[in-house]
C-alpha positions in Angstrom: 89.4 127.5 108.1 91.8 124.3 108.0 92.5 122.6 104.9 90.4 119.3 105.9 87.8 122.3 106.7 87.6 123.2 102.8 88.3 120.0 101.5 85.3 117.7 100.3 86.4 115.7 97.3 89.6 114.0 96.6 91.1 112.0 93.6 93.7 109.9 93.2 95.2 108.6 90.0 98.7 105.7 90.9 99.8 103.9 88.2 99.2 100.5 88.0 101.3 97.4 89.4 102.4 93.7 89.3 104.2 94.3 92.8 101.5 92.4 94.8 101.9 88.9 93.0 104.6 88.4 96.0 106.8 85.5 95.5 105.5 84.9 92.1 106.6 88.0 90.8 110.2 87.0 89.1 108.1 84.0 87.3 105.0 84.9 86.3 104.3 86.8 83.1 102.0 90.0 83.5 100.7 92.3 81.3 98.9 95.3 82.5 95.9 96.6 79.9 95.5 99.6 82.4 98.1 102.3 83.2 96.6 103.4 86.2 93.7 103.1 88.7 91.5 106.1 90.0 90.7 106.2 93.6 87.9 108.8 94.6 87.4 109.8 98.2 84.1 112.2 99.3 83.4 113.5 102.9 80.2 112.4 103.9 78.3 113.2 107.1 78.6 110.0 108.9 80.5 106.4 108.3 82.1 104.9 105.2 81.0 103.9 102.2 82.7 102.2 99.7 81.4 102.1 95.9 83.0 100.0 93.2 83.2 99.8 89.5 85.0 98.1 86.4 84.4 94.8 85.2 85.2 92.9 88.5 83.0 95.5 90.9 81.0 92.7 91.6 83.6 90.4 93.4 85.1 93.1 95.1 84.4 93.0 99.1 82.9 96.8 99.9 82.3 96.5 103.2 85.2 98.6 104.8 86.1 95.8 107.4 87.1 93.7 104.6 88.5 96.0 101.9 91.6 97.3 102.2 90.7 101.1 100.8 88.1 100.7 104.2 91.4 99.7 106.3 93.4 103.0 104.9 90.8 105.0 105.9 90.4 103.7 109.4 93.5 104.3 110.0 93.6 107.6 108.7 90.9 108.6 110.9 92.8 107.0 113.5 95.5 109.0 113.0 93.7 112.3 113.0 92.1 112.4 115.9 95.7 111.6 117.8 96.3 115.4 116.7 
């Protein structure tokens, strides 16, 4: 049995950044009140779904076209069935 056989459930903990305020970044002020986001992935029987929560869940897109965890997946699944 392969390993994407047996696997069902993944989390993922990365710490948390200021990298993605772009040009901004050497003059804007940040503080982080979070060390680090958690990222959950489940196998499911058919298509994506994605589920948010925090404080800002609600303006968050999750429709996988338009949120970029949905993109990283698509291309994941892209990239597995190349093999």
């Amino acid at each position: 049995m392969s390993l994407k056989d047996r696997v069902s459930r993944v989390v993922v903990r990365v710490p948390a950044t200021t990298a993605n305020l772009g040009p901004g970044f050497d003059v804007h002020g940040l503080a982080l009140n979070v060390m680090y986001d958690v990222v959950e992935a489940e196998k499911i029987e058919a298509g994506l779904t994605i589920e948010v929560e925090g404080r800002y869940a609600k303006e968050i897109p999750t429709s996988p076209k338009m949120n970029t965890a949905g993109k990283v997946v698509f291309e994941l699944q892209r990239m597995f069935r190349g093999r």
